[in-house]
C-alpha positions as CSV (number, residue, x, y, z in Angstrom):
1,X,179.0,13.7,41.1
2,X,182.3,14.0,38.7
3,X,181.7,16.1,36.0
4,X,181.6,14.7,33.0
5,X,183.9,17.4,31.0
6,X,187.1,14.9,32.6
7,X,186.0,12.3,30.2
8,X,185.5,14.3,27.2
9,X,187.0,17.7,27.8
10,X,185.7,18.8,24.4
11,X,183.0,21.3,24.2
12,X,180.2,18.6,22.8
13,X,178.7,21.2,20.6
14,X,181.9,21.1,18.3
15,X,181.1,17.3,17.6
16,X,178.7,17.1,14.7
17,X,181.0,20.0,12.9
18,X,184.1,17.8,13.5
19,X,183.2,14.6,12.6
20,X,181.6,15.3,9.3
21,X,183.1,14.4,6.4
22,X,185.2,15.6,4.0
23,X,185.5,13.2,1.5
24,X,187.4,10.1,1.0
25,X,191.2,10.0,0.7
26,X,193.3,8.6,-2.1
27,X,193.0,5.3,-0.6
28,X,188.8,4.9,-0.1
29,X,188.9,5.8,3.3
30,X,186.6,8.4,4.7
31,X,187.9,11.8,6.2
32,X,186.3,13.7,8.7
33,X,187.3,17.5,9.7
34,X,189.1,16.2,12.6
35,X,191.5,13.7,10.8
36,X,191.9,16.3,8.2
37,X,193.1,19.2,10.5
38,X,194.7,16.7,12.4
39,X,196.4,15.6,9.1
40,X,198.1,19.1,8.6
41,X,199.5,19.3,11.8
42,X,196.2,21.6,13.2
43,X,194.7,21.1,16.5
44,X,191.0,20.0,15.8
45,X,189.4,21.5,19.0
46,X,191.4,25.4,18.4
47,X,190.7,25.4,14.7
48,X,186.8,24.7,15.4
49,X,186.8,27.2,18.0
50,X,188.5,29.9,16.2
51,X,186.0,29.1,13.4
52,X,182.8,29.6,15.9
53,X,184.5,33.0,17.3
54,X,184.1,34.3,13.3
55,X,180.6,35.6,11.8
56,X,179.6,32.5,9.6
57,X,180.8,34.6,6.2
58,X,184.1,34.9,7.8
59,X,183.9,31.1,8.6
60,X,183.6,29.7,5.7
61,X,185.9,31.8,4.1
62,X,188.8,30.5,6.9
63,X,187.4,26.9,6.4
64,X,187.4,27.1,2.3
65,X,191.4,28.1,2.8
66,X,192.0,25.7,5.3
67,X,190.6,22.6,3.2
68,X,192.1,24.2,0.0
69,X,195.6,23.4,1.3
70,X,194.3,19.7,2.1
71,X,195.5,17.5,-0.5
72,X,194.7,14.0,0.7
73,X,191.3,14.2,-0.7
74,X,191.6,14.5,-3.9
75,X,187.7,16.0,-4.4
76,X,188.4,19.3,-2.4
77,X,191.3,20.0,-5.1
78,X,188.3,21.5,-6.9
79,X,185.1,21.5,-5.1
80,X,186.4,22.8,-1.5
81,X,184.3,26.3,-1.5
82,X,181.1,23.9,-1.7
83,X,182.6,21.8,1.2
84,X,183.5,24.6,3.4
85,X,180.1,26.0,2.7
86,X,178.1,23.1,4.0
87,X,180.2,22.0,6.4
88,X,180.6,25.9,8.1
89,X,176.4,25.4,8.4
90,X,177.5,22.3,11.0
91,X,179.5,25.1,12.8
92,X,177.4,25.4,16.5
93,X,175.8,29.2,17.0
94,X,178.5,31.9,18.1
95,X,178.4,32.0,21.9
96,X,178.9,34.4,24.1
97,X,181.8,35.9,25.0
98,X,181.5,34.9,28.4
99,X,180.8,30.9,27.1
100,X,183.7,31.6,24.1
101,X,186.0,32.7,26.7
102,X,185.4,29.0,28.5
103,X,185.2,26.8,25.7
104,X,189.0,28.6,24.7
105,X,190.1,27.6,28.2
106,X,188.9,24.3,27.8
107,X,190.4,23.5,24.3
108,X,193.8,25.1,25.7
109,X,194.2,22.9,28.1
110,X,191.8,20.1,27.3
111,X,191.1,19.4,30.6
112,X,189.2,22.1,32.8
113,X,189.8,21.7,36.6
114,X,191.3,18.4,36.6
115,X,194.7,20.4,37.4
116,X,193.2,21.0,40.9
117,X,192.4,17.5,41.3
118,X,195.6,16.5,40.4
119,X,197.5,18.4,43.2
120,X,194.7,17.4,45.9
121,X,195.6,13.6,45.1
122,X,199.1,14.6,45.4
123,X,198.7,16.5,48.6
124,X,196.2,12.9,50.3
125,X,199.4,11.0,49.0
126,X,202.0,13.4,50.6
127,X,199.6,13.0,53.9
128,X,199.6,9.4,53.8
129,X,203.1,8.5,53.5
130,X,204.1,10.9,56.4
131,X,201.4,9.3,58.6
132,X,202.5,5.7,57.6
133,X,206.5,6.7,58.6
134,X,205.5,8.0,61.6
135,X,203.7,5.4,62.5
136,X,206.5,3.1,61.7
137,X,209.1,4.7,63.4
138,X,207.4,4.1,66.9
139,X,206.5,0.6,66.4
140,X,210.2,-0.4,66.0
141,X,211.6,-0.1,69.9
């Protein structure tokens, strides 16, 4: 059975956390933590991951700074401590080290194994074409 991190690499846990809002921009349109990391340049899946790694104090604190310099929603220009509070309550439980350590490997390179799959398709291929020359070469004479 494939394993069903290739589709979503993601760790799942991160999802109600990330796609909470944060308000609406100056447009009308709503904003979720995602499109607002994303917005400032921040990789989504790393920030929420450095964010569970911290004691929940510490989270919120990081959170409250990050949203803070997020100026596309005009209602965390003053009310971004409140924000970060109740959205750093969506953060999942601190893992492990041992599970931290592979949820940071996953969100590194977003996709955990397929690398190995990737170089067994390659090595079939690589197979396959040398079998089909061969195979052409003596059917000529």
């Amino acid at each position: 059975m494939a394993d069903p991190g290739i589709l979503n690499p993601h760790p799942p846990e991160f999802e109600r956390f990330l796609y909470a809002s944060v308000g609406e921009d100056r447009n009308g349109h709503a904003v979720t933590v995602l499109s607002a990391f994303a917005r400032k340049g921040l990789d989504p899946w790393r920030e929420t991951a450095d964010l569970v790694a911290l004691r929940r104090d510490a989270a919120r604190l990081r959170l409250g700074q990050l949203l803070a310099r997020f100026r596309d929603v005009p209602a965390l220009a003053t009310d971004h401590g409140r924000v970060a509070r109740d959205l750093s309550q969506l953060l999942p439980e601190r893992p492990s080290q041992r599970s931290l350590k592979h949820v940071a490997g996953t969100v590194t390179d977003g996709r955990a194994g397929t690398s190995r799959a990737i170089l067994t398709i390659l090595a079939i291929s690589f197979v396959l074409v040398q079998v089909l020359m061969v195979a052409g070469s003596g059917s000529g004479e």
